[in-house]
C-alpha positions as CSV (number, residue, x, y, z in Angstrom):
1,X,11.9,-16.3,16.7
2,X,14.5,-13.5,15.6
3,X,12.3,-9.7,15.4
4,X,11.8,-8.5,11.8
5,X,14.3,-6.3,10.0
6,X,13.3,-3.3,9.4
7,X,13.0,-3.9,5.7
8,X,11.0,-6.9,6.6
9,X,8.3,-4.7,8.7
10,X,8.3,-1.9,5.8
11,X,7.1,-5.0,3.7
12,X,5.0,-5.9,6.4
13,X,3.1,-2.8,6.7
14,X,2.8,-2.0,3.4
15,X,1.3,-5.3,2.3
16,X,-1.0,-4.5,5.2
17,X,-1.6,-1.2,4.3
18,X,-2.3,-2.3,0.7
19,X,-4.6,-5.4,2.0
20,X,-6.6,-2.5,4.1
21,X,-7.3,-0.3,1.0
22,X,-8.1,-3.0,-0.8
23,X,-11.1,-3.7,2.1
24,X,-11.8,-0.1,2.7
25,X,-12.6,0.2,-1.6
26,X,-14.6,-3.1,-2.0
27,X,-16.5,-3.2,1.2
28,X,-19.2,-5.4,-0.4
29,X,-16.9,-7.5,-2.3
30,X,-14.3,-8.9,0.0
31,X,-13.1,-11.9,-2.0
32,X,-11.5,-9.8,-4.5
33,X,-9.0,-8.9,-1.5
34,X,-7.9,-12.5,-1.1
35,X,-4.1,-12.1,-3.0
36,X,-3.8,-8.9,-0.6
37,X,-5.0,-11.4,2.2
38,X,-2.5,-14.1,1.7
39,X,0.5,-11.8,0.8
40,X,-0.1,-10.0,4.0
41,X,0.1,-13.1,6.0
42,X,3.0,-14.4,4.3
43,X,4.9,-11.1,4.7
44,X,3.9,-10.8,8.1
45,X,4.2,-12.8,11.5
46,X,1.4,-14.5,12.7
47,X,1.3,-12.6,16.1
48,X,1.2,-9.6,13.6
49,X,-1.3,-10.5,11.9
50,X,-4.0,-11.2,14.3
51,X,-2.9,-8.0,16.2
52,X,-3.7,-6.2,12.7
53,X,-6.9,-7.8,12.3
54,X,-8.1,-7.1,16.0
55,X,-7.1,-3.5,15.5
56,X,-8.8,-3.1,12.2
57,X,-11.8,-4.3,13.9
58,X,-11.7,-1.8,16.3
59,X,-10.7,1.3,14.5
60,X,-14.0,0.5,12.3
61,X,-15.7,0.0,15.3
62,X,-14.3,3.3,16.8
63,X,-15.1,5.0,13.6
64,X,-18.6,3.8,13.4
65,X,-19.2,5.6,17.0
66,X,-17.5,9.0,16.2
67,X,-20.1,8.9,13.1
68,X,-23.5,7.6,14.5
69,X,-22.8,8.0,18.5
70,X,-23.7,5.4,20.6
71,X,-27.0,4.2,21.5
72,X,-27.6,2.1,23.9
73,X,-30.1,-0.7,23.8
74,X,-33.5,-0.6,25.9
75,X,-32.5,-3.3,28.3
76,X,-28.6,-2.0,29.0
77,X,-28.1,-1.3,32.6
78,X,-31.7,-3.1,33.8
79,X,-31.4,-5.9,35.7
């Protein structure tokens, strides 16, 4: 498999990006992001995709600590 061009990642990222805002607006209503889903994965390899999805993940996830700090549960660290 031959790397993107580099207007081929511009499209990539910016049907990302586009897919992201989309999510970020209707966080409760996911399904209307669907076109922005599929365009994404057809402007963008596969490898890319599930690397942009596992980073989404964890930049909400990183987010969502910055905001409410981290609380551990009762049982961490008791064995």
């Amino acid at each position: 498999m031959a790397a993107p061009t580099m207007e081929e990642r511009k499209a990539c990222w910016a049907a990302r990006d586009e897919f992201w805002r989309c999510l970020d607006t209707h966080t409760e209503d996911a399904p209307r992001c669907e076109k922005l889903r599929r365009s994404f994965e057809s402007l963008c390899p596969q490898q890319w995709v599930k690397y942009f999805d596992k980073r989404r993940d964890f930049l909400k996830y990183k987010e969502k600590l910055e905001s409410e700090g981290f609380h551990p549960t009762e049982t961490a660290g008791k064995s």
